[in-house]
C-alpha positions in Angstrom: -52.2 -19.8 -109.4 -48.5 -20.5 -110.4 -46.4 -18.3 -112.3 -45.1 -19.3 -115.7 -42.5 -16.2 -115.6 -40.6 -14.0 -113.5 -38.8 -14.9 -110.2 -41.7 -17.1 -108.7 -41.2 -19.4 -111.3 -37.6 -20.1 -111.2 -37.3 -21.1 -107.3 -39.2 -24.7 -107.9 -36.6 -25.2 -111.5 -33.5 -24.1 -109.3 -34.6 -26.3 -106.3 -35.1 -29.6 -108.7 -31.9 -28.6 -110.2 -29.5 -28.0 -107.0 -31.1 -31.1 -105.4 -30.1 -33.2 -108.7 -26.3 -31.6 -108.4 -26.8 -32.6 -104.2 -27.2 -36.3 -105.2 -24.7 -36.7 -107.8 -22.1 -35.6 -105.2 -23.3 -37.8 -102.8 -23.4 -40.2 -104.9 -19.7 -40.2 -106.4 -18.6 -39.2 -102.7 -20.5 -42.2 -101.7 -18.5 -44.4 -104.2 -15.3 -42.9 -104.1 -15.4 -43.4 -100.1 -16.4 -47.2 -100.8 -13.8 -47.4 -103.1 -11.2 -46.8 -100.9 -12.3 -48.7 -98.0 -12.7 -51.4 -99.6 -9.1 -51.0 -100.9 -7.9 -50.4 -97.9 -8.9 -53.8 -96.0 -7.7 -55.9 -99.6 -4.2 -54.5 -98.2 -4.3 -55.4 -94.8 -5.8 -59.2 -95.6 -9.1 -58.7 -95.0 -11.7 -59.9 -98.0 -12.7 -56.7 -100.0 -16.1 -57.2 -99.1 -15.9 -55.8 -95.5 -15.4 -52.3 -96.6 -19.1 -52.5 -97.6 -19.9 -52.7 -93.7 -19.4 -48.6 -93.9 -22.7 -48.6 -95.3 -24.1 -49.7 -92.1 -24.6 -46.6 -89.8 -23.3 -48.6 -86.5 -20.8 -50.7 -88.1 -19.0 -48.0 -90.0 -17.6 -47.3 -86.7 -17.2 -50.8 -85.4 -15.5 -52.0 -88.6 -13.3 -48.2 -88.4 -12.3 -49.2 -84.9 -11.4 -53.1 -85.5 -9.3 -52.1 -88.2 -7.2 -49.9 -86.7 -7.0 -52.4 -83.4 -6.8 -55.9 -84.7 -4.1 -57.6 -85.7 -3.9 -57.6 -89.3 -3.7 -61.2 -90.9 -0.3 -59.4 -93.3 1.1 -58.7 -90.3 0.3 -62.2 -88.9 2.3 -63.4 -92.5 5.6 -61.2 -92.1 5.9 -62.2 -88.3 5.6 -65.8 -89.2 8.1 -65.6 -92.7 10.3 -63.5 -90.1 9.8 -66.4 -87.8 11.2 -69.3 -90.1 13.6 -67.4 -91.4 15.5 -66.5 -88.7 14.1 -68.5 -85.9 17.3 -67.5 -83.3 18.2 -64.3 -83.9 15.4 -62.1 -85.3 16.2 -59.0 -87.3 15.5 -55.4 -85.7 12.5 -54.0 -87.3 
């Protein structure tokens, strides 16, 4: 038989109620991580959309890995710009 008061019947409340607070933190964690990876390839050239790919368990780490090794299509601008702008003597960067 359950218990409609004392101690007994708090633990099943408290458990609904932490596991609510749990998933609300995942939740804006979740977003807050997607938010900024998503940012993050935007400024390196890369369409928005493939800081979704952290969602996918192995490709959070291919997509982690390929960003920090490839060669970013900004970078691939500057050199060109640097390129046709001075095409003899290139600036020291």
């Amino acid at each position: 038989m359950y218990a409609t008061s004392g101690p007994e019947a708090v633990t099943p409340i408290f458990s609904i109620i932490m596991l609510l607070v749990w998933l609300v933190f995942f939740v804006v964690g979740t977003a807050i991580a997607l938010i900024i990876w998503c940012k993050l390839f935007s400024k390196a050239g890369y369409d928005w959309a493939t800081g979704l790919l952290v969602l996918v368990p192995i490709a959070n780490l291919v997509v982690a890995f390929y960003l920090a090794f490839a060669d970013w299509p900004v970078l691939k601008e500057l050199r060109q710009l640097r390129q046709q702008q001075y095409p003899n003597n290139p600036p020291a960067s």
